[in-house]
N, C-alpha and C positions, 0 to 999 in steps of 0.2 A: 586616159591611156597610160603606156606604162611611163614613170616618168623620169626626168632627167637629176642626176647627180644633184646638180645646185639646185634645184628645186628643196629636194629630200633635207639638202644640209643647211639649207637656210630655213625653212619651219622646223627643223630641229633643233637648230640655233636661237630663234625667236621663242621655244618651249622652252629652252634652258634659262633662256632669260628670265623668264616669269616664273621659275621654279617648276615646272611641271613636268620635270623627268621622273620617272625615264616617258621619254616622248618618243612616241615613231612617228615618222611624218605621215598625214594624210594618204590615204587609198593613191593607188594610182589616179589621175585626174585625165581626163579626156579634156594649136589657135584650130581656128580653122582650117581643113585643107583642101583646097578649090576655092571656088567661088569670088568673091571681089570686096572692098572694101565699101563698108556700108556705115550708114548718117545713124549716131545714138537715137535722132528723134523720128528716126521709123521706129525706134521700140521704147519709149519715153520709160514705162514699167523695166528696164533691163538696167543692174546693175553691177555692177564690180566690185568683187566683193574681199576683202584685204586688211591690211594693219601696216597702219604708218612706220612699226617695227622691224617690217618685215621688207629689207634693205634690198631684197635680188631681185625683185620687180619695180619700177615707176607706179605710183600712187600705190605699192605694195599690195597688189592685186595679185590673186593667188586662184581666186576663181570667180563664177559667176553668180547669179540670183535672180531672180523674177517677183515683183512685187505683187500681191493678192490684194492687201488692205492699206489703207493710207499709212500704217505703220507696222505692216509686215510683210519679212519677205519669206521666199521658201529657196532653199538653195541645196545643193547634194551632202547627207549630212557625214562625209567624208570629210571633205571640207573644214569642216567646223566642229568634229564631235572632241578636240581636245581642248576648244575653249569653251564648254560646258562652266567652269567656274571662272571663268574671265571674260566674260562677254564683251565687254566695255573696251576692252581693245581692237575689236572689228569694228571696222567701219565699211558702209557701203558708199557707192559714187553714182549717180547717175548722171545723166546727158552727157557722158565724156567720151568724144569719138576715140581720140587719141591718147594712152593712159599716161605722156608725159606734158596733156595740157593741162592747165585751170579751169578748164568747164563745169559746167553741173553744178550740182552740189554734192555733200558729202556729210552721211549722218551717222552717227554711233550706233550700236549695239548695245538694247538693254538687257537680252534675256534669249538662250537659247534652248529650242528643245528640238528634242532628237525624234525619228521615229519610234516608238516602242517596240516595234520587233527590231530595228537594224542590228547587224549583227557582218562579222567578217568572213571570209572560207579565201581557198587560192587557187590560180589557175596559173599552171606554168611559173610558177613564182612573180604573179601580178595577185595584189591583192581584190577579192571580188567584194562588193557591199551591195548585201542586199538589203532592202527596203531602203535605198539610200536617201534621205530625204529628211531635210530638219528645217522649222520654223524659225524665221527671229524676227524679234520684236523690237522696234527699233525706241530711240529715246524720244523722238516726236516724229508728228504723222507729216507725209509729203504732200504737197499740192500736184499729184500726177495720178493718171488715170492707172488701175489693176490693167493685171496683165487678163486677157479672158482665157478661160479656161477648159478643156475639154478632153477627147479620145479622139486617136488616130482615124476610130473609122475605118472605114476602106480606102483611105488615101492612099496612093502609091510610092508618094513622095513629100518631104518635107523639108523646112528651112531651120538651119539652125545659124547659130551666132553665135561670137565670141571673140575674145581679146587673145587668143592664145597664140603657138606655135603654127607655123604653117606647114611643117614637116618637124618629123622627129629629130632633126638637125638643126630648125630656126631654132637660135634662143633669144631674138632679137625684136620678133614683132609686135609693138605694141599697139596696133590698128584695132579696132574693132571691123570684124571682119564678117560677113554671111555668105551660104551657100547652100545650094538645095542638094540633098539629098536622099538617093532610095530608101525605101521602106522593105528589104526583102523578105519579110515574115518571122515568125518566131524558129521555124525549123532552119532557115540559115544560122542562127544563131546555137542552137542545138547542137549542129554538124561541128561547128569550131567549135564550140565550149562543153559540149556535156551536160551534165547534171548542173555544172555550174553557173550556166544562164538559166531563169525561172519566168516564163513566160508570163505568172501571177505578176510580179511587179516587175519586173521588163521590159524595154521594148527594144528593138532591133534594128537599128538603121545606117547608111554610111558603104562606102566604098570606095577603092583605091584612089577614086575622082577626086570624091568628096567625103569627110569625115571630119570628126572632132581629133582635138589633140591635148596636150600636156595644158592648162589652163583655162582649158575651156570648163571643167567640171562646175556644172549647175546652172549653168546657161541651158534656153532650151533648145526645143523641139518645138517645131508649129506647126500641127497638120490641119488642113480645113479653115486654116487662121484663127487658131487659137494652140494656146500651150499644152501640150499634151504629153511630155516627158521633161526630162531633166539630163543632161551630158551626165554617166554616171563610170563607166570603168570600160575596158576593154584591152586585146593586145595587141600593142603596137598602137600606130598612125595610121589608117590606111594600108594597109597590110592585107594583100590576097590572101582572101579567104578566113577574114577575120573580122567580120563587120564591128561598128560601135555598138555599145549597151545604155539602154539608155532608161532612167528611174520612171516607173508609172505613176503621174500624178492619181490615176485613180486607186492607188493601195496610199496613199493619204490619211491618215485618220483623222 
C-alpha cells in the first residue's frame, strides 16, 4: 500500500550506500490490519525478507516471502527488483514471531530474478507493479517444509500474514500478525482502480476490517490452505472502497 516517508528514505538511503543511485525506493508495499497476532510456526515456509543495512526496521525487514524449494523463495518483485546486482545483501528470516527477537534462522541471498514481464504504470500517484513477482535463490537449502501452492478457487475468503503496519499510522509493530480477509472478486477492483488492476495476474482481496499494509508486501494470501497470491500494491490501508492487490502466483513463469 501506499507507503510511508521513512520507509521510501531509508531503502533509498540503503541504495546510496551500495552505489546504486539513482535509486527509487521499492513500489508501494502493502502490517496487518485486523485480525490478531499469530505463531511463525503455523507458517514454518514464511519469511522476512530484509538487509541487515537497512536500519528503519528490527532484523531490517522490509517485506515478506514464501519458500517453494529448500532453497527458494518467491517474494513481490517490488521488493527486491533494485538488488538484482547485490543479491548478497538480502537476507531472509524464518520462525521469527517477533522481528526484534533472535529466532529462527536467517540466510543470504544468492541470486535474484525478476518476473520477465514486471514492469511499473500509476494509479493516483501509488506506483502499480504488474506481474509483480521475483525468485530468489538462497546460498543454502533450509530444513523447512514449501509453502503449498495454489488458486483461490471459489473461496470467499482468505488469510493473510505479515510483519507490517497495523494501520497507516502504526510505524511501530513488529508482531507477525494474520487475518482473514474477503475476496470480493476482480470487478471490485476494477471500480477503484481502472485499467490499472489486471485481473490476468491480480487478485483482489482486503477490506476496511481487514487488509494488508506498508510491509507486508510479498507475504501471502491462502485460500483453500494453500498460497495463492502474493501482498502486491494498493491505495491506502484499508480504505473504503479500495480493496488490496494482490500478485497471481499463477502468472509465475
Amino acid at each position: 500500500m501506499a507507503l510511508p516517508s521513512r520507509r521510501s528514505l531509508g531503502l533509498a538511503l540503503l541504495g546510496a550506500s551500495l552505489g546504486l543511485a539513482p535509486l527509487a525506493a521499492p513500489a508501494p508495499a502493502h502490517a496487518i490490519m485486523g485480525g490478531a497476532p499469530a505463531s511463525a510456526a503455523r507458517y514454518p515456509w514464511l519469511a522476512a525478507v530484509g538487509s541487515p543495512i537497512f536500519f528503519v526496521r528490527p532484523a531490517g525487514q522490509f517485506c515478506g516471502g514464501v519458500l517453494t524449494r529448500p532453497d527458494q523463495l518467491i517474494t513481490a518483485g517490488h521488493c527486491v527488483s533494485m538488488f538484482r546486482s547485490v543479491p548478497g545483501v538480502l537476507t531472509v528470516t524464518f520462525g521469527r514471531d517477533d522481528l526484534t527477537d533472535r529466532a529462527g534462522e536467517t540466510v543470504t541471498v544468492k541470486s535474484v530474478r525478476m518476473h520477465p514481464k514486471y514492469r511499473e504504470t500509476s494509479f493516483k500517484g501509488e506506483t502499480v507493479s504488474h506481474h509483480d513477482l521475483a525468485v530468489l535463490t538462497l546460498t543454502r537449502r533450509v530444513n523447512r517444509p514449501p509453502a503449498p501452492l495454489g488458486t483461490p478457487g471459489t473461496a470467499r475468503t482468505a488469510q493473510i500474514a505479515g510483519w507490517g503496519f497495523t494501520s497507516e499510522n502504526d510505524l511501530f509493530n513488529t508482531r507477525l500478525r494474520a487475518a482473514t480477509a474477503p475476496l470480493p472478486g476482480d470487478a471490485a477492483c476494477r471500480r477503484a482502480y481502472g485499467d490499472s488492476y489486471d485481473p490476468a495476474d491480480m487478485l483482489c482481496a482486503g477490506s476496511p476490517k481487514a487488509d494488508s499494509c506498508q510491509f507486508d508486501s510479498g507475504g501471502p494470501l491462502i485460500a483453500n490452505g494453500r498460497v495463492a497470491a502474493l501482498v502486491s500494491w494498493g491505495y491506502g490501508c484499508g480504505k473504503p472502497g479500495y480493496p488490496g492487490v494482490y500478485a497471481r502466483l499463477a502468472s509465475l513463469p
